[in-house]
Structure formats: C-alpha cells, structure tokens
C-alpha positions in Angstrom: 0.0 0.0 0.0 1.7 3.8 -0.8 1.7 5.7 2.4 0.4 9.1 1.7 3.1 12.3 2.3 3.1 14.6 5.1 2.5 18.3 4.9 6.1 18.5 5.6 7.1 16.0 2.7 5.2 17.8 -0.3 6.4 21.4 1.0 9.4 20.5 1.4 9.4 18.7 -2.3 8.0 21.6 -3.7 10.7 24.1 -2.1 13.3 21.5 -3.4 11.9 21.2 -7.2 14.1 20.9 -10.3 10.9 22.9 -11.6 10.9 25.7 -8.7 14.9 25.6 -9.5 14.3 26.2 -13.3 11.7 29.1 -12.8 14.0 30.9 -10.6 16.8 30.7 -13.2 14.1 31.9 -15.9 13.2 34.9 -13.5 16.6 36.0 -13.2 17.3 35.5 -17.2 14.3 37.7 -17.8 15.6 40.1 -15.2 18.9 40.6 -16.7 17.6 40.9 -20.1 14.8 43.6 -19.3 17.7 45.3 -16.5 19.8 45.5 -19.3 17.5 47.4 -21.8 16.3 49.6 -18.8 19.6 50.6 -17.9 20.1 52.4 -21.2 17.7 55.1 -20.7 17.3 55.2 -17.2 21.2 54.4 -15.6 22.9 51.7 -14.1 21.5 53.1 -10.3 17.7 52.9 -11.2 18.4 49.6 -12.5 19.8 48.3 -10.1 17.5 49.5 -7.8 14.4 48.3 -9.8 15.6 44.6 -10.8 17.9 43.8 -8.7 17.5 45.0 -5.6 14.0 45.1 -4.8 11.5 41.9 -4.0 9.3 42.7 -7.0 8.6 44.4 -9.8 5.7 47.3 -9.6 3.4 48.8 -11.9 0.5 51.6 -11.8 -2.7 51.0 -12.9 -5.7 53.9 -12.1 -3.2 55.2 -9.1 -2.6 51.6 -7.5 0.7 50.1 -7.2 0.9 46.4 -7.4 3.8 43.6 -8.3 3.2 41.5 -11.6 6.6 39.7 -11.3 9.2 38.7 -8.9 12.6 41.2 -9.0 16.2 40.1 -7.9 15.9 39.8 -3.8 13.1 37.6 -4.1 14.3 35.0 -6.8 17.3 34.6 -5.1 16.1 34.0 -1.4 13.5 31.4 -3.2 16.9 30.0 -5.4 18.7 29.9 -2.0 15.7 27.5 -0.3 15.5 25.6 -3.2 19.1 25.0 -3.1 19.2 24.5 0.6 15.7 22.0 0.6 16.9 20.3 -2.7 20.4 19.9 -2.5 20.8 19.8 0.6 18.1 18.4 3.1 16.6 16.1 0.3 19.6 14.5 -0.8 20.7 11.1 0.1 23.7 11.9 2.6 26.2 9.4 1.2 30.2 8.9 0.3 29.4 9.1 -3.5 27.7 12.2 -3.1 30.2 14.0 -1.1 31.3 16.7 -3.9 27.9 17.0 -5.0 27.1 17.9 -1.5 29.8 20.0 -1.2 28.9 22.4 -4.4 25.8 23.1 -3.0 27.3 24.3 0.1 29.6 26.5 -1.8 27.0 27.5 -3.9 24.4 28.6 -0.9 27.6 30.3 0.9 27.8 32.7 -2.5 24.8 33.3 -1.9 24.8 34.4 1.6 27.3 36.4 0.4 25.5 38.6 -2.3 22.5 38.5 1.2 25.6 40.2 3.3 26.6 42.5 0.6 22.8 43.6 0.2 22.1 44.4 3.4 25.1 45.1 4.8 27.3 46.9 2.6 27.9 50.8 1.9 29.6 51.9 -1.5 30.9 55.3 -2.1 33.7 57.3 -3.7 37.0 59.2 -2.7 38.5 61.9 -4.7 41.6 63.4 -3.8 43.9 66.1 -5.9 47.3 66.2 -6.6 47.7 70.0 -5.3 44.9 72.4 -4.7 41.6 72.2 -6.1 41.2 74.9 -8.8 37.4 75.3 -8.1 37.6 75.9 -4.2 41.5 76.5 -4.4 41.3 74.3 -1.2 44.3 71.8 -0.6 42.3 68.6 -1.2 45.5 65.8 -1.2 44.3 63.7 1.5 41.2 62.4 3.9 40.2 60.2 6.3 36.5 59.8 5.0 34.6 58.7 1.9 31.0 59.7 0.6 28.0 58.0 -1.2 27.6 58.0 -4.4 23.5 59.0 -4.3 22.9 59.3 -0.6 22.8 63.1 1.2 22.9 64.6 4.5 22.7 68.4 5.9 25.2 68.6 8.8 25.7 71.6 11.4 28.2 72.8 13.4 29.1 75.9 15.4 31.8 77.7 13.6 34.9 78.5 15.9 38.6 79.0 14.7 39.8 77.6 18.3 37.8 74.3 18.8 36.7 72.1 16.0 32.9 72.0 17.1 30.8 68.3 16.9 29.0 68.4 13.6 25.4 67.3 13.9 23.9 65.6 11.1 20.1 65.2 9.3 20.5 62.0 7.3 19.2 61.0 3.5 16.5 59.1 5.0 15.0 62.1 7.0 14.6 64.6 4.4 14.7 62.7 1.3 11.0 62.3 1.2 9.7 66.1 1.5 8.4 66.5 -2.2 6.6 69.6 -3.0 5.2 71.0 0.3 6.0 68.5 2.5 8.0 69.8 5.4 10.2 68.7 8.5 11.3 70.1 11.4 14.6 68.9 13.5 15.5 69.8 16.6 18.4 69.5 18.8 19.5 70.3 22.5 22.6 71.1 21.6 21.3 73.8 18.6 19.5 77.0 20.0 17.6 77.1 17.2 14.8 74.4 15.2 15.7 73.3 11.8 12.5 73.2 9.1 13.4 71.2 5.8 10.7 71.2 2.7 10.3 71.0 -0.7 13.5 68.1 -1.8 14.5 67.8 -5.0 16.6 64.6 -6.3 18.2 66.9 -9.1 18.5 70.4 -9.1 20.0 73.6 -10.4 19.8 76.5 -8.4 19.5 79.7 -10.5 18.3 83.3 -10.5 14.6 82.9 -11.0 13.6 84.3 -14.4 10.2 84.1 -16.2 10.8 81.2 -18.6 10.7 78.9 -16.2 9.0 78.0 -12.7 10.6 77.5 -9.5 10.2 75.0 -7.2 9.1 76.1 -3.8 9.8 79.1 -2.8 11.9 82.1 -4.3 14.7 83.4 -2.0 16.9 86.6 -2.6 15.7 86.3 -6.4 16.9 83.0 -6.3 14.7 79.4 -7.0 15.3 75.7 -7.4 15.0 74.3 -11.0 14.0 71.0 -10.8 16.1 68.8 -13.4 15.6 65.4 -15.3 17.1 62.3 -13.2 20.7 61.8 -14.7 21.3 58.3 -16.2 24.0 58.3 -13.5 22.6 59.3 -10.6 25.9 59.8 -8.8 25.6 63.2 -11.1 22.8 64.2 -9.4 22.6 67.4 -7.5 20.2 67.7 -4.8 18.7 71.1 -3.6 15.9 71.6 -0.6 14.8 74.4 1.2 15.6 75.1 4.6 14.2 77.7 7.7 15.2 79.0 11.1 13.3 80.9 13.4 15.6 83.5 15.3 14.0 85.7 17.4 10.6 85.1 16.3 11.9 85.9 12.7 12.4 83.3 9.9 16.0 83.3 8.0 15.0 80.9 4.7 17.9 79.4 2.3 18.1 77.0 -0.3 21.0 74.8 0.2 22.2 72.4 -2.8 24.8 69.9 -3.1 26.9 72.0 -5.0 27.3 74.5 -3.2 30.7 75.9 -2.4 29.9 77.4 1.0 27.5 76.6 3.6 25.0 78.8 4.5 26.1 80.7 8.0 23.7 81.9 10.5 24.4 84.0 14.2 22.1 83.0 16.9 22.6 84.3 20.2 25.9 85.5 19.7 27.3 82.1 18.1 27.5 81.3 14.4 26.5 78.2 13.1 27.0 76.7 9.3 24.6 74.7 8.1 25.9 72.6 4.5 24.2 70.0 2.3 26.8 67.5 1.0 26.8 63.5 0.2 27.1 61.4 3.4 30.2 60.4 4.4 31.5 57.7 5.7 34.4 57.8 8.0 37.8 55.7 7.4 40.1 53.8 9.8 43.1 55.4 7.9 43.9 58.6 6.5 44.6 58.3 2.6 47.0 61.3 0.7 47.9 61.4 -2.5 51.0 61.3 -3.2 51.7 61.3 -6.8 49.2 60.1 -9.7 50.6 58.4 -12.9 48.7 58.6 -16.5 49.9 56.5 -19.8 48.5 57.0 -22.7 48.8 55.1 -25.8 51.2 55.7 -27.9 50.6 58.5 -30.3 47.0 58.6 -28.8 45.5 60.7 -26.4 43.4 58.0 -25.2 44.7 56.3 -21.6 46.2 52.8 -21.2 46.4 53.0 -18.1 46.6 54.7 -14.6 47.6 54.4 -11.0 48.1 56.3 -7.8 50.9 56.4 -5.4 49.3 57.2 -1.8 50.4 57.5 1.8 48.0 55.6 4.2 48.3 56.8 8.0 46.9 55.0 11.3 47.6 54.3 14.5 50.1 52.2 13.1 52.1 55.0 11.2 52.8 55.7 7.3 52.7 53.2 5.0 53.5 54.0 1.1 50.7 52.0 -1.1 50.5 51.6 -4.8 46.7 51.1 -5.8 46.0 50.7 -10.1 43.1 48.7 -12.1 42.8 45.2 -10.7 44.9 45.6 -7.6 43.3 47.3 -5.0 44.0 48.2 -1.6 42.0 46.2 1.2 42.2 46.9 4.3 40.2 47.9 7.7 37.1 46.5 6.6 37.7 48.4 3.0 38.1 48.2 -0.6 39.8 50.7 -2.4 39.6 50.6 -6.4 41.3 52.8 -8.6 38.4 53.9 -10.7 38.6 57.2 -12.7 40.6 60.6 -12.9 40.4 63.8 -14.0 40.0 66.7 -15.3 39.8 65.2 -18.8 39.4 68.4 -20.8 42.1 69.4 -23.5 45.2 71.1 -23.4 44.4 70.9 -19.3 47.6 71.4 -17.4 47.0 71.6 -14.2 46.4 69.5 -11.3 44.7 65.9 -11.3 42.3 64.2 -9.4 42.4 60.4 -8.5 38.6 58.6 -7.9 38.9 55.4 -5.6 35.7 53.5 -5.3 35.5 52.8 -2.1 33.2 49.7 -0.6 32.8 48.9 2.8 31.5 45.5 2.4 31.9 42.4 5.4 31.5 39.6 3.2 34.0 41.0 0.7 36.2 37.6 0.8 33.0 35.2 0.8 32.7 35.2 -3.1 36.5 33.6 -3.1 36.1 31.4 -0.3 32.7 29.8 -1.2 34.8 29.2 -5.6 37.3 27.3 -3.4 34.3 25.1 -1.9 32.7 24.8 -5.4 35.9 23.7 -6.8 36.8 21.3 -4.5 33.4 19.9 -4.9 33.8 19.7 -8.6 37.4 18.1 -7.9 35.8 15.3 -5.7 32.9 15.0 -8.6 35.6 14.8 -11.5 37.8 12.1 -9.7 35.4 10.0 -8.2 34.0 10.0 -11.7 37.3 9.1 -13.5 38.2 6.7 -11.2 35.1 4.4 -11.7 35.8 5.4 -15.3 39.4 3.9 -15.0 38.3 0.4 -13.1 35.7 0.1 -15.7 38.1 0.5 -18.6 40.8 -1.9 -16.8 38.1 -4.9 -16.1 37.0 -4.5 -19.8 40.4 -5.1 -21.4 41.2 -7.9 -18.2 38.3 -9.8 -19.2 39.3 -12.8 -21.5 38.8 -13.1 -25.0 36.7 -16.2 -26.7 38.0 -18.3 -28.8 36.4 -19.4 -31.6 35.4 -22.8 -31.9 
C-alpha cells in the first residue's frame, strides 16, 4: 500500500523542485535581459534599484501600485531555499555524493554572500587632488573619510577658529521624502535654534529665477530651485531643498544644494552656526593622501592605457606608502579601495589631477573567493570520483578474457 506524504514531505518537495529551481533561473534570465534594456535610458542606479535590488517588480494602474513579477531579492532567497531543501536536506547523505554535497554548500555560501553585501554593505567614492583644487583652491590631497555616491545629509556645526565644534547631522532618509510642500522640522538640545526642511528635490540647479521657467518652492533673494531630469547616473545628481530657522521670532530661509561651495552661515545668540548640504560620508580607519598620480597614454594617442596612484595611508600604526591601479586594490580595515577614474579630462588641461577610488565597505568582501574554493573542491571530488570508476571500468574491460572461436 503507498503511504500518503506529510504536509512537511510535499512542502518540502516543492521548495526542493528541479521545476521551482528552473523558474527561478528563468526569472533571473528575464531580469537581466529587461535590467539591461532599462539601464540604457534610465542608468545603471535605477536599474539596479528596480531589478535587482527590490523583492518585485511594480506597476500603476488607475493610481494603485501592485507587483506583476518577482525582482532580484526575491528569486534569489526562493533559489537559496531551493538549493538548501533540494540539495541539501533532500539529498541522500552518502560517500558518492560527497562533492555534490559539497557544491551546493559552496553554492548557498555565494549566496549568503551577495544576502551580506545587500544588506550590509555601503559603496561610495573618494576623490583626492594632486595639489589644490582649482574650483575651491582648497588643498584637497588627503582624507580620512569617503561619501555615497546617491545618498545626502545636511550637517551643522558651530563655527569657531579655536575648537573644531561636533557636527550634527540630518541623514538622507530624513529629508529625502519632503516633495513639493511636504515639510520637516529637527531639533536638537545642543542647537538654540529648530531646523525646518521642505520642498526636496533629487536633481536640481539652483538659479536666479527668471520668467521662462517655474521654480520650485519658494523664491529666496531672487533665487529658486530648478527641478532637473534624473541623470542616467545618478551619482551626477545634485540635490537642492529648502531650509528655515526661526531666530528671534523671525524666519532666516535658504536653499541649500549639493553644490554649493559654502555653507550657509547663520548668528544665533551671539554664536555662528554653518549649516551645508553634502553627500554622506563615511568615516575611514586610515587617512589616505595622495601622493603622486601616474597617466599613460597610448602611444601616439591621447586615449589612456592605463593609470595608477601612489598614496600614503596613515593609522595608529604609522605611514605606510601604497600603490593602488586597475585590478589591484587596496584592502584593508574593513575596505576596498579601487582605482576607478581621474580627472580633469578636458584638452590642453595642465594643471592638477584628481584620483577617484571606489571605495566599498563591504563584510563579506572575501565570501565570493572562499565559497569558488568550496565549489571547486566539490567539482574536484565530482571529476575524480567520476574518473576513477571510469578507469576500473576500462581496466576490467580489457582484463576480461577473450573467446576463442570454436
């Protein structure tokens, strides 16, 4: 008689399914095509953020949102399960299945790995100059910090040419929602004053208001925010918002912008306080400066073959000179520095250069390696097993005797 399955058998035959297995891969083949084509008009970042990085896809229909397909996060925590249930927890624990046993382990660490990475990880860039930067004509050679590529924060601080004053900062997440009217207000026990935000904009050029075009929010000292198309690269993005403090029972308004080159300064009860909208930064374990940065061109071309940076990292430790060019970054304290871009590029340029590092502070940085060294000793295991029945097979076949004929 066949015994019937348990609720736990068939769920757990499901979640371990060649077919659940093969509509996962199809999910992610259909992400990676359609991410592809949506990153041509829309940017890497968006896509990224909308196939990749997200549990579904989501469209409109008469002013409701709702999923109609499963994005990036979700096929791969179901491809994880499947993996885990099916290759796993479902397969017969024995000696000839050890390396097959083993990929899938290697296979589900990866993939805790791309989990820590996700959730875990913060990406950004540091830029530092050779000499002076000509726009601020500020000495810009060396820092102990990096900042996000997309993310912003407005940060305050008393001003005082003695003591270096604790900044206080209003991060992305608290501001970053204020469209149109919407408004904020932050407060502080430290700050004699309140802070009221309104009005973000994700990209935004802020220009003497004129009439043949319409501000948004407010208009300050003949002066409004010009809301801009997203970039394709949203790290080219320049946020603006709007900003008030009540001193004295009287309002002082600004807008502040990401691009601005000074902060906006304000006295309050006999202290003055900046107040600056910049991209969040991220503080560093080490002090980076830069040295010297190298450019080679090819020959009789003006287009680059290659470039690299010669940098001083300081800690606690003291000074150590590093080298850091395409493909051999520096790692270390938790970070990933990659030699990524340079500048200025514009002709017959002769003065200083800048040096980009991407910079990725990442915990599970190593976990891609570690978990191709369990895959391939898994596949070694496979492979010789396999070649070794293969060989005893072969050597009974040609030990076996011939017939004679009769």
């Amino acid at each position: 008689m066949k015994k019937d399955k348990g609720l736990f058998a068939i769920i757990t035959q499901a979640l371990g399914s060649y077919a659940l297995c093969c509509m996962c891969l199809f999910a992610l083949f259909i992400l990676t095509l359609f991410g592809t084509l949506y990153q041509v008009e829309n940017g890497l970042y968006d896509a990224k953020q909308t196939f990749f990085n997200s549990w579904f896809l989501w469209a409109e229909l008469g002013g409701v949102k709702f999923p109609y397909f499963p994005a990036g996060v979700l096929s791969m925590s179901v491809l994880t399960i499947n993996l885990i249930v099916g290759g796993l927890l479902r397969i017969r624990w024995s000696v000839k299945n050890t390396g097959v046993i083993i990929i899938h382990f290697g296979i589900v660490f990866m993939m805790a790995a791309s989990l820590g990475k996700l959730t875990n990880s913060v990406e950004g860039h540091l830029t530092l100059w050779e000499g002076d930067n000509p726009r601020t004509q500020v000495d810009e050679r060396a820092s102990a910090h990096f900042v996000s590529y997309t993310l912003w924060e407005i940060a305050i601080w008393e001003v005082n040419k003695e003591v270096n004053s604790t900044e206080l900062l209003v991060p992305d997440d608290s501001f970053s929602d204020l469209k149109g009217t919407a408004s904020r207000k932050f407060t502080s026990p430290e700050l004699p004053f309140d802070l009221t935000l309104k009005g973000f904009v994700t990209n935004a050029r802020v220009m003497p208001k004129g009439p043949q075009w319409q501000a948004e929010g407010e208009v300050i000292d003949g002066f409004g925010i010009l809301e801009m198309p997203d970039s394709k690269e949203a790290e080219r993005d320049v946020a603006a918002i709007h900003a008030e403090v009540l001193v004295d029972g009287t309002p002082m308004k600004a807008i502040l912008a990401g691009d601005q080159l000074s902060p906006w300064v304000i006295d309050v009860e006999g202290k003055r306080f900046a107040i600056d909208m910049r991209h969040t930064r991220y503080s560093m374990p080490y002090e980076i400066r830069l040295e010297d940065f190298i450019k080679e061109d090819h020959p009789g071309m003006t287009m680059v073959k290659s470039y690299r940076s010669n940098v001083t990292k300081t800690d606690e430790k003291g000074k150590e000179k590093v080298l850091i060019q395409m493909n051999e970054p520096l790692r270390e304290g938790g970070l990933v520095l990659f030699q990524s871009s340079w500048g200025p590029s514009t002709p017959n340029y002769d003065g200083p250069l800048f040096s980009v590092f991407s910079v990725v502070r990442n915990p599970s940085d190593k976990w891609p390696e570690y978990a191709m060294w369990v895959i391939t000793l898994g596949l070694l295991i496979t492979f010789l097993r396999t070649l070794y029945r293969f060989t005893r097979k072969q050597l009974s076949e040609i030990s076996k005797p011939t017939p004679v004929a009769s």
